[in-house]
C-alpha positions, 0 to 999 in steps of 0.5 A, a space after each residue: 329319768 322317769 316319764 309321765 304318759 296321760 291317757 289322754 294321749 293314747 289316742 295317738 297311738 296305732 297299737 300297744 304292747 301289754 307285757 308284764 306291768 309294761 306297756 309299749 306304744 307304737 305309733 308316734 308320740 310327741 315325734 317319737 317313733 316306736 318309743 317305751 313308755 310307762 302307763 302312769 295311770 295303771 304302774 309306776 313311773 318307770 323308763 322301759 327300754 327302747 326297741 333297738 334297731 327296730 322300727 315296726 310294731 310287733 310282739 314279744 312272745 307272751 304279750 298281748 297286742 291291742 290294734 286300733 286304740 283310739 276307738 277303745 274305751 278306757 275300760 277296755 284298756 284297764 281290762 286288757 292290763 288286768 287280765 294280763 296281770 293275773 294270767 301271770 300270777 295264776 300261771 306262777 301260782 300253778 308252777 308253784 302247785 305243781 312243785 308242791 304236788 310233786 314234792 306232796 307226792 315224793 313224801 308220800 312214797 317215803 311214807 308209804 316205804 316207811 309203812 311198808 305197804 308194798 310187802 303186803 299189798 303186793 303178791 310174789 311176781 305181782 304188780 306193786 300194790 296189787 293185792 292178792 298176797 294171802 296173810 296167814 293168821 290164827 283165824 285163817 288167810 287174809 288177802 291182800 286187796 288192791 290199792 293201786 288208784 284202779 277206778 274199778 278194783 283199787 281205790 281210784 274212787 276213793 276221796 281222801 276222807 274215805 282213804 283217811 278213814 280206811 287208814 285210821 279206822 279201819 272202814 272201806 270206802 263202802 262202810 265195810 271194816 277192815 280186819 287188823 291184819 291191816 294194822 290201821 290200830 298203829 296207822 291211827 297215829 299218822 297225822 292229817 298231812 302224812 295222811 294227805 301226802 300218802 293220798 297223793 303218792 297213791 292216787 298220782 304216784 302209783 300205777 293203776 291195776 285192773 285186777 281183782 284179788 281173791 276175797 278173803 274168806 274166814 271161818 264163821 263167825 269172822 266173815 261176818 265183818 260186822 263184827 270188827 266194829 265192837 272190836 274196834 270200840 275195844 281196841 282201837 284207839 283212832 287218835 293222831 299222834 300228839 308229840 310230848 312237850 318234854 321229850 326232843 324232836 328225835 324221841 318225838 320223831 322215833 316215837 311216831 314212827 315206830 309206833 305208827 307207821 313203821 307199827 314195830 307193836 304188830 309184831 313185836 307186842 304179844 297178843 290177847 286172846 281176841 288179836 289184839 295187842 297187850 299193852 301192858 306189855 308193848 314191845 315185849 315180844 310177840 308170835 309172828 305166824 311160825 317166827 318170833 318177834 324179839 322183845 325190843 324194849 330197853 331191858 337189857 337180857 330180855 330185850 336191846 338194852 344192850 345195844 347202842 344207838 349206832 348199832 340198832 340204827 345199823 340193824 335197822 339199815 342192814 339187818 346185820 349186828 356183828 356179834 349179836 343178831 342177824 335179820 331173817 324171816 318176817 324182819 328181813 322183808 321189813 328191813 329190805 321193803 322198809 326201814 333200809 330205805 329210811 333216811 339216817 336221821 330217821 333211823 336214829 330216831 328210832 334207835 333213840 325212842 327204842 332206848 327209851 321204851 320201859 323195860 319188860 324182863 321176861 323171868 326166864 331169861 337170865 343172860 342177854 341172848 347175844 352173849 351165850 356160848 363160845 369158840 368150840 371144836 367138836 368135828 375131831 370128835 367124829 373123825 373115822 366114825 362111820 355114819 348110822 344107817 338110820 340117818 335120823 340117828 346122825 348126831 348133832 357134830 355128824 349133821 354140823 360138819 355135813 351141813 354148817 361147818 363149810 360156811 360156819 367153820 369148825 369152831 363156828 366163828 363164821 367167816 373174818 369179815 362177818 359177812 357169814 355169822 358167828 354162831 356163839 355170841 348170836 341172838 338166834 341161838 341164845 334165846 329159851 324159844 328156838 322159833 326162829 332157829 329152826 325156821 332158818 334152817 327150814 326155810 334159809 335166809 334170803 334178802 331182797 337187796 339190789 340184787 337178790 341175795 341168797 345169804 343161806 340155803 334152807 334144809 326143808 327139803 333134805 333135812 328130816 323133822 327128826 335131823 332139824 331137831 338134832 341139829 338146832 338142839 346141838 346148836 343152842 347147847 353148844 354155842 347158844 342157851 343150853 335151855 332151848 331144847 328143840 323137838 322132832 314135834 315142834 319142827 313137824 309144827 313150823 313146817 306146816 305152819 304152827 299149831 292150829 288156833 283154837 280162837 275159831 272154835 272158841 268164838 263159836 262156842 262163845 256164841 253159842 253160851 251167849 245164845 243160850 243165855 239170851 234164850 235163857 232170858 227171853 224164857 225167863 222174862 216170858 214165864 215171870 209175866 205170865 205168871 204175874 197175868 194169872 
């Protein structure tokens, strides 16, 4: 039964009870003690509940008790229910912030994994997003900086406009550019949310670091930072991803982040003479320092167009592809910081949108990589044969047998559960440029799973130039492409860290031609109104 309370009466109470839309009298009230009442004035007519077996006035917590209400003006009153009104729905409003940042900064660790930022931003036993990790490039070492929320040395300072802007365009807080070894070129796709939620995950989720990293120093003319402006206007194309109407959610979703967070291009696109990346030939393949990045477009001999979905989303997961490819060097880093890390769905993504990029065929490649050589047995061949004197004259069966055959088999079968691979039917062998073959038995596999994985042993310190040479030519003509012939000279090259660029000096002769002309000019312009003066 509903009852009615005219304000009028209040007077007779000696105190109320404010709670929740509910007001409690105490006091008496037409005889009855302690009784419950709506407040017509300010609710609904609703019976509230009696107090059972209780008689004296007194406070549930989060109420607010008023004394003395017969000298109250009304307004007071009015006031006091107000207040207590909106003090509960700020407090649920701010419950729900609070879940809402917090579910913000969760999404933006996932996105920040899927951009793989740690493996840049953070040097071998340093502190997550320190900084300091030296990135070799043509035009020499770019460190990492800091990008913990450092308010001295990181980017605590910075308000999410500058980090939008470091993000997207490559400009620090202070208006410097940064240079594309960050590549903000493929993080110009990141939409205005996932920019917003990896502000949050960086500036709430991630502990700060008060420690400086060394500063980059490049080769004049590239200190000059400057300069990355006119590069910028060249090549950076700042625009947020837009979806195609015409494609589905899972290619819309693959699209973006390969493109862009995930910037499969930085490696896998090979590079014009100024850095930055050919789009005519998007995914087609690239130099990584001494690795190569495969072609990964949708042609099937030159690139993975002979993979399935499953099989490039398992990569992507394991870095294993039975019978095609195995992940080392610069992919495995991705894989174990990044893609591992991704959830199936996106990964399939991926695998979608990657079937899809236009195929790009590179004229030498007349077999899919994954699908040269077979079963062979060369070790009987060498059985009784003493070894040379002269070590760096061991054959190629000599250097398999003392250095390969233990894990790989005599007929380099690997072993029956595929956790040692096959070396026939094996894209590290199959390709015309053997990089990555030899930077393998250079430097080994290791992975960064939980835990650690020493998966193979690197020879650089007990194979010679000469021996690596043998071996990985052996290798590619017995169970790989017998194109890919390998030399003393080019293993001496990857182990010191590849040929050295030529883009240092030919930017400075650019310069200087450049200053000639303008000088030329100027002497021109001066002579022509001298004479026009006479």
């Amino acid at each position: 039964m509903a009852h009615t309370l005219n304000v009028s009466r209040l007077r007779q109470a000696r105190s109320i009870v404010i709670k929740d839309g509910r007001v409690a009298l105490y006091g008496s009230y037409n005889g009855r003690h302690n009784e419950e009442r709506t407040l017509h004035s300010f609710v609904p007519y609703t019976r509230l509940n009696r107090i059972e077996g209780d008689s004296t006035p007194h406070l549930k917590a989060g109420a607010i008790r008023v004394h003395a209400i017969r000298w109250m003006p009304r307004f007071v009153l009015v006031l006091s229910y107000v207040m207590t009104s909106l003090s509960g729905i700020y407090a649920s409003h701010s419950e729900a912030q609070s879940a809402g940042d917090a579910d913000r900064i969760k999404r933006g660790q996932y996105l920040a994994t899927a951009g793989d930022c740690v493996a840049c931003h953070s040097a071998p036993a340093g502190k997550p997003y320190a900084g300091g990790l030296s990135l070799p490039t043509p035009l020499g070492a770019i460190v990492s900086t800091n990008i913990t929320p450092s308010k001295t040395h990181g980017i605590g300072n910075y308000t999410l406009a500058q980090f939008t802007d470091a993000l997207r365009k490559g400009v620090r807080a202070d208006g410097q550019r940064l240079y594309p070894a960050m590549p903000y070129t493929s993080y110009a796709l990141v939409t205005d949310d996932d920019a917003a939620a990896l502000y949050a995950y960086f500036m709430h989720g991630v502990a700060p670091v008060d420690a400086a990293p060394d500063p980059t120093a490049l080769p004049f003319p590239f200190n000059i930072r400057l300069s990355m402006a006119a590069w910028n206007l060249l090549f950076l194309d700042d625009k947020p991803f837009r979806s195609d109407p015409s494609k589905s959610a899972e290619w819309n979703r693959g699209a973006y982040l390969s493109r862009g967070l995930a910037h499969c291009s930085a490696c896998h696109t090979p590079r014009n003479f100024m850095m930055a990346e050919d789009s005519a030939r998007e995914f087609g393949g690239g130099d990584v320092g001494t690795w190569y990045a495969p072609n990964i477009t949708s042609d099937a001999i030159s690139g993975i167009g002979s993979w399935n979905e499953q099989e490039i989303a398992g990569y992507l997961h394991s870095g294993d592809a039975m019978n095609k490819s195995q992940a080392a060097g610069p992919m495995a880093e991705a894989i174990d910081h990044s893609l591992r890390h991704l959830n199936d769905a996106d990964l399939h993504a991926i695998a979608i949108y990657l079937k899809s990029v236009p195929p790009i065929h590179d004229a030498a490649d007349t077999r899919a990589a994954s699908s040269w050589g077979a079963k062979a047995d060369d070790l009987i061949s060498i059985r009784g044969v003493p070894l040379p004197t002269d070590l760096n004259r061991m054959t190629g069966p000599q250097l398999y047998d003392a250095h390969c055959a233990t894990c790989h088999q005599a007929h380099a079968e690997g072993s029956f559960d595929g956790g040692l691979p096959s070396l026939f039917h094996n894209a590290a062998l199959g390709r015309s440029k053997a990089n990555n073959l030899v930077m393998v038995i250079l430097d080994g596999v290791q992975r960064q799973v939980d835990p650690p994985e020493l998966r193979m042993p690197g020879f650089a310190h007990s194979l010679s130039d000469q021996q690596i040479a043998t071996l990985a030519s052996y290798l590619t003509q017995r169970y790989g492409n017998p194109k890919a012939v390998v030399t003393a000279d080019e293993v001496k090259s990857l182990r010191q860290g590849g040929a050295p660029s030529s883009l240092v000096a030919l930017a400075r002769v650019s310069m200087a031609v450049g200053l000639i002309v303008v000088i030329g000019l100027i002497f021109f312009v001066v002579r022509r109104r001298r004479r026009r003066s006479t």
